[in-house]
N, C-alpha and C positions, 0 to 999 in steps of 0.2 A: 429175409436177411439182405442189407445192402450188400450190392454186388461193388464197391466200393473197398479196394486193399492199398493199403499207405504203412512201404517201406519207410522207418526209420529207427530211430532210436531214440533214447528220455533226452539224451542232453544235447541234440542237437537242434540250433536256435531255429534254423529254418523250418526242421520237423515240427518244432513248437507254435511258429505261424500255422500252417496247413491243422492242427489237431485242432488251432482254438476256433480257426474260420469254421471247423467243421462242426465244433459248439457251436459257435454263434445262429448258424443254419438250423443246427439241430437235426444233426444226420447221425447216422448209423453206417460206422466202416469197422473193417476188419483190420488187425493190426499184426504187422510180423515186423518182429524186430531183427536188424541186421546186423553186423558188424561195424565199429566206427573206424574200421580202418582196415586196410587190405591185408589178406586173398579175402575177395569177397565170390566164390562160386556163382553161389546163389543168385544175386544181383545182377551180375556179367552173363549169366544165362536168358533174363529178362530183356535187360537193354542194351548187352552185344557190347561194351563197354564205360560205358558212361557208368561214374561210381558215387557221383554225388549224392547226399542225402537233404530231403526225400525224395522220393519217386513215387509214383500214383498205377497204381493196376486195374485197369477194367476189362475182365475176362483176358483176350488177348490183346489188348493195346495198354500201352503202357506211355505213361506222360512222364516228361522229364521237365524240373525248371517249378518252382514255386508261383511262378510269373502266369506260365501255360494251367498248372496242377490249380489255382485260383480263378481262372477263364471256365475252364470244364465245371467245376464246383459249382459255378452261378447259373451256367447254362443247364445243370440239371437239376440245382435249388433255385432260382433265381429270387424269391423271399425268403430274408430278408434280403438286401441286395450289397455287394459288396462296392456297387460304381451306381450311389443317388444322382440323380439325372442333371443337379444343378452342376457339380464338379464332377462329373466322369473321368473329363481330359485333365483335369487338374491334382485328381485324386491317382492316378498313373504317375505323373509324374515326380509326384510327391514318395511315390509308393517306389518308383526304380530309385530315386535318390536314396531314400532307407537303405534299399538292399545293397544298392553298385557301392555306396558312401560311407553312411555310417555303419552298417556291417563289421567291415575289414577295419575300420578304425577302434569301434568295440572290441574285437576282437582282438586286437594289437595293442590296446589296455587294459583287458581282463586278463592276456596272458601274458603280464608281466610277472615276472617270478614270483612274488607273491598272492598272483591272480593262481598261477597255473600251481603251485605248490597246495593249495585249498581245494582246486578244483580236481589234481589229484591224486588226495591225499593217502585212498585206499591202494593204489594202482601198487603194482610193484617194478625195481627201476628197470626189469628187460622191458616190459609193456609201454611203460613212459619213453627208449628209446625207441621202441618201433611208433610209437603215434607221434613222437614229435618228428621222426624221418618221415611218415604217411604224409605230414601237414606238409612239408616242406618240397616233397615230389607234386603234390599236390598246387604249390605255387610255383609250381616251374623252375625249380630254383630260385626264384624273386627273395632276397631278405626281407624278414619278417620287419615292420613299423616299428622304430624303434620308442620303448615306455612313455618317454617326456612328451616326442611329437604325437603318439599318438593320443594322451591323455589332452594334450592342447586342442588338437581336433574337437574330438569327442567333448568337451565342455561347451565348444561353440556351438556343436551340432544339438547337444541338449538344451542349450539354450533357445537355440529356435524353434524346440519344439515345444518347449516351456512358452515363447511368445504365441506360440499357434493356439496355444491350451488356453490364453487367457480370458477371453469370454466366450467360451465352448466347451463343452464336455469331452467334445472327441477333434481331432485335428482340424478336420475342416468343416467343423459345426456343429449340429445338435446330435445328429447320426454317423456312425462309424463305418469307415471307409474301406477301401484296397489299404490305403495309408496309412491307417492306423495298424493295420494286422503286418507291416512291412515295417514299422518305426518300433512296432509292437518289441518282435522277437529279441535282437540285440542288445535293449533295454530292457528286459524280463532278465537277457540272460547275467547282466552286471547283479540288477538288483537282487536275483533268487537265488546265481549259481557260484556269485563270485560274493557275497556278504562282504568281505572287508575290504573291496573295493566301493561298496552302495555308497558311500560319503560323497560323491561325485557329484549325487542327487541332492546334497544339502542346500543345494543352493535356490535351488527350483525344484520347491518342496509341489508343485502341482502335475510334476510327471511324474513321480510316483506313484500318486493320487491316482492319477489316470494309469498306467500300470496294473495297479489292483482291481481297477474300474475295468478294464479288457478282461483280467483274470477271471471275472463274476460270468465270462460266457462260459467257461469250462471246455471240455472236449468232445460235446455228445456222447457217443453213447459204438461200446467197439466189444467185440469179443477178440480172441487171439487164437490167429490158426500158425502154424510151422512155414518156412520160405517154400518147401520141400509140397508141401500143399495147394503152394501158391502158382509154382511152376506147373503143378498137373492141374489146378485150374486153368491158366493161359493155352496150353497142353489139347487140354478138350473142349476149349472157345475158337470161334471163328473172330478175328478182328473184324473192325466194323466199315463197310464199304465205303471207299475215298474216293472212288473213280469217277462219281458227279461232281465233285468238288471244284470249282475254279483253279485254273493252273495257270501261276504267276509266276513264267519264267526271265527270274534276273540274275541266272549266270550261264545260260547257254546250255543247260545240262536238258534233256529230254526225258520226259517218265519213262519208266523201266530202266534206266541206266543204274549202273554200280557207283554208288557214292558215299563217303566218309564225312561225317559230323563230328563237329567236336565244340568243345565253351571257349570263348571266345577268352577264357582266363579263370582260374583256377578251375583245377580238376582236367585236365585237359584230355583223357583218354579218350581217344576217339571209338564211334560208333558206326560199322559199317554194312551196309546194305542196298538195298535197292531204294530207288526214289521212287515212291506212291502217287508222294502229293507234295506240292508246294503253293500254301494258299498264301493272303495278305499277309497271315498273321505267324503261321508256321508253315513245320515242314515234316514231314511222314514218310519213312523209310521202313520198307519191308525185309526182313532178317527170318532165318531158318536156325534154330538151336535142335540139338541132340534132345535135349530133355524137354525146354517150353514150345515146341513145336512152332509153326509161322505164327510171329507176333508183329504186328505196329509197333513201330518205337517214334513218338510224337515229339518234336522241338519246337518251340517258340522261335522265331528269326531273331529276335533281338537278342543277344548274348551267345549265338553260335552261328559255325560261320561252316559252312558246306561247299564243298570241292567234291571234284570228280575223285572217282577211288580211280588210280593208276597202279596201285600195288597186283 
């Protein structure tokens, strides 16, 4: 059984990149589904704050960030490969544009009142007003993109991915990328989750095409355990030794020191612990919980920004 555990839940876009990479690979993980919106116990036991979804467990460390949770996946499937050697550098870039870009502009057109009335439609209205407070704590108080502007974005941005699509199967050529599993999700999520918004796609009838074409990896292959299980996993693993690691220090902070993580924007609750490790690429902070026992809580540098804990 894959020692592979991936918090999240059905409808969120990001969790839907990580399930399909993990088709495409053709892996076998465990699935515990979480909460879409706070108290999340369970989660904040793990990673000490940080409440984004998804989040990746192995034994006692835990990756946070789609970005880093796509890094680990290749380095322990590396075939098929999510970075073909011709665009590596170019297939990243393409891939953070999706996520930082069109992301939040999808999403700032899917949840236009008729996006978010669809999307949901079973809920009932206490539920509806705690998740749309959740979102809104969540961006820091930021006002949400308002419909017009955001549907304007979002055409252009489908557009260009409709020019990338036109003599290629997949963004950046015959084989499917970091970028495509990142252009992927936001675009899955109009087409499957919001239906009477899909007309968007009339225009550049060849991203949906490709769309469906992503959709044929499926999810691999998961069984499902309880959060509750997943803590007394972490609980009786040892995280995995950091202390050979290269230590790439660019804020003055010294290993072992007490330090606070947090996203550089949305979701901002900070995560705090000890500094492990700080390599080129990320950053690794050790934390003690009551219930998951010392865990690694892992960040990617790009999208969070790390200060000394003064508190």
């Amino acid at each position: 059984m894959s020692n592979i555990i991936l918090h999240h839940y059905p409808l969120s876009p990001f969790a839907e990149k990580v399930r399909l990479i993990l088709g495409f690979k053709k892996m076998h993980w465990q699935s515990v589904i979480i909460p879409m919106y706070m108290p999340k116990p369970d989660v904040i036991a793990l990673t000490g704050g940080h409440r984004r979804t998804p989040f990746m467990q192995v034994g006692a460390d835990i990756y946070c960030d789609t970005a880093l949770i796509s890094d680990v996946l290749e380095q322990m499937t590396p075939t098929p490969t999510l970075y073909p050697e011709a665009v590596k550098g170019a297939s990243r870039i393409v891939a953070q544009w999706a996520d930082a870009m069109v992301f939040p502009v999808a999403m700032g057109y899917n949840f236009q009142p008729s996006g978010a009335a669809h999307v949901l439609t079973n809920w009932n209205p206490e539920d509806i007003k705690v998740f749309v407070q959740d979102r809104a704590t969540m961006r820091g108080g930021a006002p949400r993109m308002p419909p017009a502007d955001a549907q304007g974005m979002y055409r252009s941005y489908i557009r260009r991915l409709a020019n990338m699509l036109d003599q290629h199967p997949f963004l950046m050529g015959d084989a499917p990328s970091i970028a495509d599993f990142s252009a992927y999700h936001p675009t899955w999520y109009t087409f499957r989750k919001v239906s009477p918004l899909a007309g968007i796609f009339d225009a550049t009838p060849n991203v949906p095409a490709w769309i469906e074409r992503m959709e044929q990896f499926g999810h691999g292959t998961h069984s499902d355990i309880t959060s509750a299980q997943a803590i007394d996993i972490a609980n009786a693993a040892t995280p995995l030794d950091v202390s050979k690691e290269p230590f790439i220090d660019l804020h003055g902070i010294a290993l072992g020191k007490p330090v606070v993580v947090t996203a550089e924007s949305f979701g901002l609750e900070p995560t705090h612990g000890e500094l492990v490790a700080a390599t080129r690429t990320r950053i690794t902070v050790r934390r003690h919980d009551a219930r998951a026992g010392t865990v690694h809580v892992h960040f990617p540098r790009v999208g969070f920004i790390l200060k000394k804990d003064e508190s």
